[in-house]
VEXZA-820047 format. One record per residue (C-alpha): residue number from 1; x, y, z; residue in one letter. Coordinates in steps of 0.1 Angstrom, whole numbers, plus 5000, padded with zeros to 4 digits. Each point is the difference from the previous one (the first is absolute). Example, Ala and Ser with C-alpha at 12.3 -4.5 7.8 and 13.67 -1.06 7.14 Angstrom:
# residues 2
PT   num      X      Y      Z   residu
PT     1   5123   4955   5078        A
PT     2   5014   5034   4993        S
# end
This chain:
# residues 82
PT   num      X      Y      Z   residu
PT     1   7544   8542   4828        X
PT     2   4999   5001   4961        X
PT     3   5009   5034   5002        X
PT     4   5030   4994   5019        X
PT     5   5009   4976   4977        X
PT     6   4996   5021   4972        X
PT     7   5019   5026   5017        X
PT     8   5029   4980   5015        X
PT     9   5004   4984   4955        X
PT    10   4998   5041   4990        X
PT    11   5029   5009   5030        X
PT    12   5020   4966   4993        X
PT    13   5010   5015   4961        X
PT    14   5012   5030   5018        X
PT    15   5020   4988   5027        X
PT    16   5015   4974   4977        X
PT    17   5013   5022   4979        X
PT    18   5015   5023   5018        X
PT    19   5018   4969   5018        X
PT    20   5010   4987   4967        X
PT    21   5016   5038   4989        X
PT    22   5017   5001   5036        X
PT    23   5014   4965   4995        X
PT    24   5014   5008   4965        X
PT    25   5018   5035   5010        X
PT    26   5014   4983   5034        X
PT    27   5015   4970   4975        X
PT    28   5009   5021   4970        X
PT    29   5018   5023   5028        X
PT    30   5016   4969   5016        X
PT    31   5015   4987   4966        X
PT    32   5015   5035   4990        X
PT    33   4975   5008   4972        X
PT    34   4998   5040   5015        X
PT    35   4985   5015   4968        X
PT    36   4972   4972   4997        X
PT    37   4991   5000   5039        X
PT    38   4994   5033   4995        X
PT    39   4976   5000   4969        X
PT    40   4985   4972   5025        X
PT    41   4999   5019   5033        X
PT    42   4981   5027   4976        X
PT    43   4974   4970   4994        X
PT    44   4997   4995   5038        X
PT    45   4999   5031   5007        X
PT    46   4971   5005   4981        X
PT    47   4980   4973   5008        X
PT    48   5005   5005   5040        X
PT    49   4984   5032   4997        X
PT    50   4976   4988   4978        X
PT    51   4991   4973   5027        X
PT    52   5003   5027   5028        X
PT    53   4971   5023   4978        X
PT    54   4977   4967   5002        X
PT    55   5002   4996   5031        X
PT    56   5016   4964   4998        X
PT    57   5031   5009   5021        X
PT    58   5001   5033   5024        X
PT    59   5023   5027   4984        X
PT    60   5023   5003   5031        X
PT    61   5005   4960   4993        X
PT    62   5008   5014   4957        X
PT    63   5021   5025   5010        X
PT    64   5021   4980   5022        X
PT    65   5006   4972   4978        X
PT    66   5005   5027   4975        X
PT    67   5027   5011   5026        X
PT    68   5017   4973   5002        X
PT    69   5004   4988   4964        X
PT    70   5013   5039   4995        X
PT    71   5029   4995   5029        X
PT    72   5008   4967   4982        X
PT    73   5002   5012   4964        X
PT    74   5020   5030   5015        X
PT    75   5023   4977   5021        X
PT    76   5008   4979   4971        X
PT    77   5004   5032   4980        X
PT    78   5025   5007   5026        X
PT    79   5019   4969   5000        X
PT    80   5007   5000   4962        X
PT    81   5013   5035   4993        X
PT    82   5026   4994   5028        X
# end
């Protein structure tokens, strides 16, 4: 049990901040700021694989989230050249 706990303290700093990174490229993307979403969705990026490589999250579970923040950065992209 305490080395669950310990575990589950260790895990919580990963998954919190790729959740935080996520957050901050979906918001930065929803106000407009392209350039700084992407400097951000670089940050997330990073850390999801980095949680992936500790095993705190599968990588299929990175990748897609990776995925998806991609499509939305790309939509966006999209939207304000045309």
């Amino acid at each position: 049990m305490r080395k669950t706990a310990k575990r589950t303290l260790h895990n919580r700093r990963y998954i919190s901040g790729a959740r935080t990174y996520v957050k901050r490229v979906r918001s930065l993307i929803a106000e407009g700021n392209l350039e700084e979403a992407e400097t951000a969705a670089n940050q997330a990026y990073s850390t999801l694989d980095k949680a992936a490589r500790k095993g705190v999250i599968h990588p299929r579970n990175a990748a897609r989230r990776k995925g998806r923040l991609m499509a939305a950065l790309a939509a966006a992209k999209s939207d304000a050249s045309s």
